[in-house]
PDB file with SEQRES, HELIX, SHEET and CRYST1 records, atoms N, CA, C and O in Angstrom:
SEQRES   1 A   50  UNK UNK UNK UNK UNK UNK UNK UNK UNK UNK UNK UNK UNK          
SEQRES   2 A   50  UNK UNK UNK UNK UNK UNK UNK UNK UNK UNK UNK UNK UNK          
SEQRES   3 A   50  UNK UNK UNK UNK UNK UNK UNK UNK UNK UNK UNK UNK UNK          
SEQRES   4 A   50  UNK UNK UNK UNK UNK UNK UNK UNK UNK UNK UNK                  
HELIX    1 AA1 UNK A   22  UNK A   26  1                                   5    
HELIX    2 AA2 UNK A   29  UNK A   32  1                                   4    
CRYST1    1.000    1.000    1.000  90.00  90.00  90.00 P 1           1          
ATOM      1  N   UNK A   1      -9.636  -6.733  -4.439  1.00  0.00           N  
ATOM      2  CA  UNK A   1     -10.434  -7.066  -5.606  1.00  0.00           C  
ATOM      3  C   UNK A   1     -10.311  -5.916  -6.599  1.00  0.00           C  
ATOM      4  O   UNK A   1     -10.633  -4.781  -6.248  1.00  0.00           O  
ATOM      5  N   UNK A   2      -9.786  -6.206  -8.020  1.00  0.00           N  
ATOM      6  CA  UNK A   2      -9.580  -4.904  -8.722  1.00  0.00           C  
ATOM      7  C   UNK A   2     -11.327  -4.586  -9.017  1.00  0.00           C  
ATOM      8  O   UNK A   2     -12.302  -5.271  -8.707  1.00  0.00           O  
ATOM      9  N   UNK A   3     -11.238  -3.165  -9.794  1.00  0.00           N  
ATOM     10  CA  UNK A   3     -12.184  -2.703 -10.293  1.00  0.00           C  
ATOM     11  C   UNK A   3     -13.371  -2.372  -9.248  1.00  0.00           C  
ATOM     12  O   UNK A   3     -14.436  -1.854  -9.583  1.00  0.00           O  
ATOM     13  N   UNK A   4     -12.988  -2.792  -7.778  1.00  0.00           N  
ATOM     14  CA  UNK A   4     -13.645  -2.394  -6.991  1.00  0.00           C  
ATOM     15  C   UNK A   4     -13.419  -1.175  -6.073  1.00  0.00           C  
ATOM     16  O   UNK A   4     -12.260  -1.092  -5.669  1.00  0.00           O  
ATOM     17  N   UNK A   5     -14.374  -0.084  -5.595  1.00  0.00           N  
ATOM     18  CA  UNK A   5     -13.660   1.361  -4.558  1.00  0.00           C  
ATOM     19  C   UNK A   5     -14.393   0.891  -3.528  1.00  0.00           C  
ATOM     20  O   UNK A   5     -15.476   0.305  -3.511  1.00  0.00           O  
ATOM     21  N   UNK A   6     -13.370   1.358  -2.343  1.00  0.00           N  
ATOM     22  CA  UNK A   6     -13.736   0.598  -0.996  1.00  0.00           C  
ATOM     23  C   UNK A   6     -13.251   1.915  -0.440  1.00  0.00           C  
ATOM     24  O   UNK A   6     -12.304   2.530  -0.930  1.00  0.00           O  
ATOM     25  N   UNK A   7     -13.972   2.332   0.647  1.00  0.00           N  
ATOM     26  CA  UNK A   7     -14.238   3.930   0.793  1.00  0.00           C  
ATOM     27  C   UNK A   7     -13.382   3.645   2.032  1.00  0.00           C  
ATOM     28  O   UNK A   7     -13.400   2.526   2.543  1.00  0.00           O  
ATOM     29  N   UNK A   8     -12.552   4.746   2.573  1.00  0.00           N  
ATOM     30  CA  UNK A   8     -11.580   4.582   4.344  1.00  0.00           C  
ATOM     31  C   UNK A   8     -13.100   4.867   5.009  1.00  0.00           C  
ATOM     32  O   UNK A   8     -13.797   5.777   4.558  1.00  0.00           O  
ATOM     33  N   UNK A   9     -13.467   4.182   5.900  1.00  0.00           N  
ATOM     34  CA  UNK A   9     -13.841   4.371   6.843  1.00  0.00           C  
ATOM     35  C   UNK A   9     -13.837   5.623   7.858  1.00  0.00           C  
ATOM     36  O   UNK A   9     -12.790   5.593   8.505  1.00  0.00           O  
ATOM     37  N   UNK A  10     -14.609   6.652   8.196  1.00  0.00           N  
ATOM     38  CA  UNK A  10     -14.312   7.048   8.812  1.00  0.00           C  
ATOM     39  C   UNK A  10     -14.366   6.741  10.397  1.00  0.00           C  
ATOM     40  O   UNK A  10     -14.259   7.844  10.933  1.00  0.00           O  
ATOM     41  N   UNK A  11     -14.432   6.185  10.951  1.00  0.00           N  
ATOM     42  CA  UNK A  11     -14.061   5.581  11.865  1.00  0.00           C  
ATOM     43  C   UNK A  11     -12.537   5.374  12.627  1.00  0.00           C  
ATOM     44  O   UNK A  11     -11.968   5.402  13.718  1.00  0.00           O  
ATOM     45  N   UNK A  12     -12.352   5.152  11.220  1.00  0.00           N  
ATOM     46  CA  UNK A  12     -10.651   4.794  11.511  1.00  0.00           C  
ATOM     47  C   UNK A  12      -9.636   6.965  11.263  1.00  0.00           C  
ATOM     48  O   UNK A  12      -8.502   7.367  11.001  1.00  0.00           O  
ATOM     49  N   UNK A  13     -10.881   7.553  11.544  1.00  0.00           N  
ATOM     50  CA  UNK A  13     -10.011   8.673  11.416  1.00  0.00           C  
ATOM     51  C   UNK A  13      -9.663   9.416  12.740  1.00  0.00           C  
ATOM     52  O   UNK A  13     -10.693   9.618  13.383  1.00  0.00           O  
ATOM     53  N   UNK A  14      -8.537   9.892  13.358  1.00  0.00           N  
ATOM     54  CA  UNK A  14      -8.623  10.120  14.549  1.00  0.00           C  
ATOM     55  C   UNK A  14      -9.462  11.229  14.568  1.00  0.00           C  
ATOM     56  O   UNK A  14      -9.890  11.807  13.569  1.00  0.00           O  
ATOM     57  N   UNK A  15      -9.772  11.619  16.182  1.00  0.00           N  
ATOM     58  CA  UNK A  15     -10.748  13.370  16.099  1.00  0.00           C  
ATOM     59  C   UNK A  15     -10.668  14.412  15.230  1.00  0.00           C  
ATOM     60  O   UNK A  15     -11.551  14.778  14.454  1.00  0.00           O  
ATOM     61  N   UNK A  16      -8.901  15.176  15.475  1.00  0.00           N  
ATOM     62  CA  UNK A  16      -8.862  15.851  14.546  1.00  0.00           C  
ATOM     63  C   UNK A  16      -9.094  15.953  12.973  1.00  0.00           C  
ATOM     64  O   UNK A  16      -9.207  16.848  12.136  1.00  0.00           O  
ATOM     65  N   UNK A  17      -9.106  14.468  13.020  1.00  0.00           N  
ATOM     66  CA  UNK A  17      -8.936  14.299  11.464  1.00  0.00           C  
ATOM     67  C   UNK A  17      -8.053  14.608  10.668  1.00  0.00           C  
ATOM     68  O   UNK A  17      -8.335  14.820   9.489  1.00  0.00           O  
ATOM     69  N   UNK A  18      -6.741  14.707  11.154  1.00  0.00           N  
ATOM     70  CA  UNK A  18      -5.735  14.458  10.422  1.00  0.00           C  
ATOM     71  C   UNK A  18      -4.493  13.708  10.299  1.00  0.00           C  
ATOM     72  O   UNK A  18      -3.357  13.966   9.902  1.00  0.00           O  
ATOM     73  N   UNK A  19      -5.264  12.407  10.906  1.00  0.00           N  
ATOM     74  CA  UNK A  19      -4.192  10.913  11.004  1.00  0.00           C  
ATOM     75  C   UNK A  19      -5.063   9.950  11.384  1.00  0.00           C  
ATOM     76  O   UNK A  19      -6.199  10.257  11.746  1.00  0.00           O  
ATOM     77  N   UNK A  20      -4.643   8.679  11.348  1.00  0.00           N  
ATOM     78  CA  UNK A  20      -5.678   7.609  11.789  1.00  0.00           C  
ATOM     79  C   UNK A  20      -5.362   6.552  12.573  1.00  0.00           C  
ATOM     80  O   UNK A  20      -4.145   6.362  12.587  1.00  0.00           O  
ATOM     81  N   UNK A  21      -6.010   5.757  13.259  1.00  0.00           N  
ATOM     82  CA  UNK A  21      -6.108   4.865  14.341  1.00  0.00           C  
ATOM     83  C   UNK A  21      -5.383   4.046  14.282  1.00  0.00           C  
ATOM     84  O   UNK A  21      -5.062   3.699  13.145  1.00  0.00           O  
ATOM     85  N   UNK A  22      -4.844   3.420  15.303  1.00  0.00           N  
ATOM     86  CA  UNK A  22      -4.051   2.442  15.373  1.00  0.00           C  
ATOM     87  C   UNK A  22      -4.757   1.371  14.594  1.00  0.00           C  
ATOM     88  O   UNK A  22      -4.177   0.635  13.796  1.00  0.00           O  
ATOM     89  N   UNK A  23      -5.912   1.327  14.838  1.00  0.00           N  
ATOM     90  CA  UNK A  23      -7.024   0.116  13.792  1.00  0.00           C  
ATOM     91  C   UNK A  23      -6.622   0.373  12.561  1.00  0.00           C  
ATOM     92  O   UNK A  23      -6.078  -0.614  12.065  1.00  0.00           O  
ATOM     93  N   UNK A  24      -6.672   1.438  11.750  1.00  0.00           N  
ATOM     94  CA  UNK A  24      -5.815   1.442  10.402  1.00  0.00           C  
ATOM     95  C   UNK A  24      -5.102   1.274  10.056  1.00  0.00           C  
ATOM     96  O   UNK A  24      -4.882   0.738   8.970  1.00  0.00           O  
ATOM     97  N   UNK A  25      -3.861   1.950  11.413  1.00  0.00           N  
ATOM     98  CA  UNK A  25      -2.476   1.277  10.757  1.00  0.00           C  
ATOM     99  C   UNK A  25      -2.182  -0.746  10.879  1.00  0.00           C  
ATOM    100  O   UNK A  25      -1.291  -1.404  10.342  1.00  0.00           O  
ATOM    101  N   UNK A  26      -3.519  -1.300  11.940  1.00  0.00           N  
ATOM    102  CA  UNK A  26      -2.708  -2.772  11.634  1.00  0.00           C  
ATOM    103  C   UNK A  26      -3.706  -3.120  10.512  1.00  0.00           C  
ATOM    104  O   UNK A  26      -3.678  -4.318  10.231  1.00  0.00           O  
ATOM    105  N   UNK A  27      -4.463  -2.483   9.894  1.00  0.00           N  
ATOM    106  CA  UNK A  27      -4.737  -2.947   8.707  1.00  0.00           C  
ATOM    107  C   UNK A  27      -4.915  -2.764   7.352  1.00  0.00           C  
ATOM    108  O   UNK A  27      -5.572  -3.247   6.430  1.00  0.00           O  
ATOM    109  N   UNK A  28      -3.677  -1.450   7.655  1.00  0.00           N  
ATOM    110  CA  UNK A  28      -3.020  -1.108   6.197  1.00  0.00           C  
ATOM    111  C   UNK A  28      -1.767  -1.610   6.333  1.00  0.00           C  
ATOM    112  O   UNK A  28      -1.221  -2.059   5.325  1.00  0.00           O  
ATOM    113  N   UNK A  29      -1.006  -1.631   7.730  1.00  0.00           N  
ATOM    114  CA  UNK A  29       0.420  -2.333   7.848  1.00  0.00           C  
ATOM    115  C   UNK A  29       0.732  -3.491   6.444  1.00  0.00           C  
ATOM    116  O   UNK A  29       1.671  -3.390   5.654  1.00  0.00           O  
ATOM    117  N   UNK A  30       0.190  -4.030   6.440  1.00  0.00           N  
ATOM    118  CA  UNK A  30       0.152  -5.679   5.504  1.00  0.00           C  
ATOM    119  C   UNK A  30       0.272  -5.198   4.291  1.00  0.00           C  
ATOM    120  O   UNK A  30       1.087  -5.682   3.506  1.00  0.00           O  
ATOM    121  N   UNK A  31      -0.521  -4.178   3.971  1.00  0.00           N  
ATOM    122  CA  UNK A  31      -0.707  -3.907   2.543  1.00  0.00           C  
ATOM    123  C   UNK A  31       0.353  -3.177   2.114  1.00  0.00           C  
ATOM    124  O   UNK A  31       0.582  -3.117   0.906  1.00  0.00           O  
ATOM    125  N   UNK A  32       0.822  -2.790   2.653  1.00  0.00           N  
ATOM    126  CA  UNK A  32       2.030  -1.231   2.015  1.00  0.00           C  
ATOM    127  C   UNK A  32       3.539  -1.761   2.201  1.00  0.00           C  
ATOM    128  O   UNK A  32       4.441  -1.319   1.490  1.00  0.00           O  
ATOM    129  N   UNK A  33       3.838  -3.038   3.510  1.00  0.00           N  
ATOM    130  CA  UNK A  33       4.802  -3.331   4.115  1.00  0.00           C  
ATOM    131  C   UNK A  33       5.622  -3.883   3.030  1.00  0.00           C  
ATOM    132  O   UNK A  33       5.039  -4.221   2.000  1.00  0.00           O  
ATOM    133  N   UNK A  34       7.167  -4.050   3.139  1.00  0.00           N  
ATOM    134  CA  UNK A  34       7.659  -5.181   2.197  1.00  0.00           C  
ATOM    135  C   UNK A  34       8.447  -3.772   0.816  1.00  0.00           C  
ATOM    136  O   UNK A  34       8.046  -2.625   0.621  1.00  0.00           O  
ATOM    137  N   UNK A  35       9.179  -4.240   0.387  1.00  0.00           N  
ATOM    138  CA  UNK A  35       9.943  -3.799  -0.938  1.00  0.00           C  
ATOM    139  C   UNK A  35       9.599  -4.980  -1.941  1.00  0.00           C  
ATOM    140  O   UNK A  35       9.495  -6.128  -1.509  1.00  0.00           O  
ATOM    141  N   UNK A  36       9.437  -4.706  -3.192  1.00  0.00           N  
ATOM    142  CA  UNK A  36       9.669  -5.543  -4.333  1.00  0.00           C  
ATOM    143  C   UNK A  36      10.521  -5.484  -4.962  1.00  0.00           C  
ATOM    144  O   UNK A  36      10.733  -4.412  -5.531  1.00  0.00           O  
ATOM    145  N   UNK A  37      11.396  -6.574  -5.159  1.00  0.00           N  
ATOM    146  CA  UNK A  37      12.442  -7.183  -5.722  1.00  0.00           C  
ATOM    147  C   UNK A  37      12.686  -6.883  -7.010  1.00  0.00           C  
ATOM    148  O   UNK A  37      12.501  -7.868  -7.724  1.00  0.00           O  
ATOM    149  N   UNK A  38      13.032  -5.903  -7.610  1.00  0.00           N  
ATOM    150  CA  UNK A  38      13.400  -5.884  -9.229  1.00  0.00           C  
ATOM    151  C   UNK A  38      14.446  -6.763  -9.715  1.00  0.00           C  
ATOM    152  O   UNK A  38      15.475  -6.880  -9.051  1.00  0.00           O  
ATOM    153  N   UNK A  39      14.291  -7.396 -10.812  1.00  0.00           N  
ATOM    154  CA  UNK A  39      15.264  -7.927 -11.687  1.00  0.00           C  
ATOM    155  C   UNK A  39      16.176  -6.835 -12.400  1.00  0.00           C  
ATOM    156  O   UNK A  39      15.679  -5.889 -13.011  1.00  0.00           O  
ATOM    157  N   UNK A  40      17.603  -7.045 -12.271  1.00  0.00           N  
ATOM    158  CA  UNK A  40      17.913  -6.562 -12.864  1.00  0.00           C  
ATOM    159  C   UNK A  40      19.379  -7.153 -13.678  1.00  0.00           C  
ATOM    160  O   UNK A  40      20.035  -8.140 -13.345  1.00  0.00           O  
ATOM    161  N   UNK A  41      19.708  -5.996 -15.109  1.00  0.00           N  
ATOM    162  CA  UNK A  41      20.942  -6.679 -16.046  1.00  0.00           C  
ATOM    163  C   UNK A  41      21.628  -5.623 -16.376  1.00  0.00           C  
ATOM    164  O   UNK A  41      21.122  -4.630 -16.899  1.00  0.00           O  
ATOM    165  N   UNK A  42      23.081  -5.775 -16.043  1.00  0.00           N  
ATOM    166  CA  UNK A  42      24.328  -4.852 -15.717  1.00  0.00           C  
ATOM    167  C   UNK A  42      23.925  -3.890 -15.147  1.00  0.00           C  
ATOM    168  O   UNK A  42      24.284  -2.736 -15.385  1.00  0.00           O  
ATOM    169  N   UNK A  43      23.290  -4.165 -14.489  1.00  0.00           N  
ATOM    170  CA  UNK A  43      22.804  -2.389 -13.441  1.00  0.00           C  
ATOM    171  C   UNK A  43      21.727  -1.796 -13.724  1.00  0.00           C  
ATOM    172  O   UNK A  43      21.867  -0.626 -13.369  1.00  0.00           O  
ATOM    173  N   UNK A  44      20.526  -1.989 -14.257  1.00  0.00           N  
ATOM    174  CA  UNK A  44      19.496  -1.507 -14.871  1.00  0.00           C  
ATOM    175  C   UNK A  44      18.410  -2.772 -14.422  1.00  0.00           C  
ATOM    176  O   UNK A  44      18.525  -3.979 -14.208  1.00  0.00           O  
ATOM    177  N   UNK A  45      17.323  -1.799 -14.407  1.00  0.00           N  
ATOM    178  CA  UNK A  45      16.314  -2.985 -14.436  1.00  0.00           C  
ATOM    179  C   UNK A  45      15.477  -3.757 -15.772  1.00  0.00           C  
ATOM    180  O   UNK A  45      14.813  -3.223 -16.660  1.00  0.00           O  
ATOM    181  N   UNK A  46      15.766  -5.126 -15.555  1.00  0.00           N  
ATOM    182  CA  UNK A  46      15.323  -5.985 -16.571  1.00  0.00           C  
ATOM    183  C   UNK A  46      13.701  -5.832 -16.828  1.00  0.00           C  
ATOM    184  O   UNK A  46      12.780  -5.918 -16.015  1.00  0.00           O  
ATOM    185  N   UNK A  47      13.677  -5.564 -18.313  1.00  0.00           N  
ATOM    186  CA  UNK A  47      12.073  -5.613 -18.864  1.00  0.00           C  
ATOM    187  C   UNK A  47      11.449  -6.586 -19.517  1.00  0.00           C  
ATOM    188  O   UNK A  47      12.147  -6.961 -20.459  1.00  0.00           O  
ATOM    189  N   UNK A  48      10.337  -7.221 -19.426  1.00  0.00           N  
ATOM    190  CA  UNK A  48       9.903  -8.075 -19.846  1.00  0.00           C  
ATOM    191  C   UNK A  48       9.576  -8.042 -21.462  1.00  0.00           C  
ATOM    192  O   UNK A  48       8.526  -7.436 -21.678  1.00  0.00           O  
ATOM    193  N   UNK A  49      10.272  -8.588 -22.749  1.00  0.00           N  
ATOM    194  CA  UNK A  49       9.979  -8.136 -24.088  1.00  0.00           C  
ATOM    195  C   UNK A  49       9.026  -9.063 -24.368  1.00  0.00           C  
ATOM    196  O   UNK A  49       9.129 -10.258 -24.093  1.00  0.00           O  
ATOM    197  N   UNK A  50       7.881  -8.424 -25.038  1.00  0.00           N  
ATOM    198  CA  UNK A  50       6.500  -9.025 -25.063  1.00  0.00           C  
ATOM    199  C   UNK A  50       6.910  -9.696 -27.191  1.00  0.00           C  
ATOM    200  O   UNK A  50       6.051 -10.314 -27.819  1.00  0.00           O  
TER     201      UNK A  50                                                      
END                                                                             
């Protein structure tokens, strides 16, 4: 949801606190996963002219 801040949990932080739970990673996995596809023309990427 834009315009909304949704705080990490700490929960999902391991002890040390400097990495996090397998619970985070399957539910940031989804969000971050994947490349996006650029358009592109003769080798450059295509821009949308408004």
């Amino acid at each position: 949801v834009a315009n909304v801040e949704r705080k990490f949990p700490t929960e999902w932080m391991n002890d040390a606190h400097n990495g996090v739970t397998e619970q985070a990673i399957r539910y940031l996995r989804p969000l971050i996963q994947g490349e996006v596809s650029v358009p592109k023309q003769n080798g450059l990427p295509a821009h949308m002219v408004l």
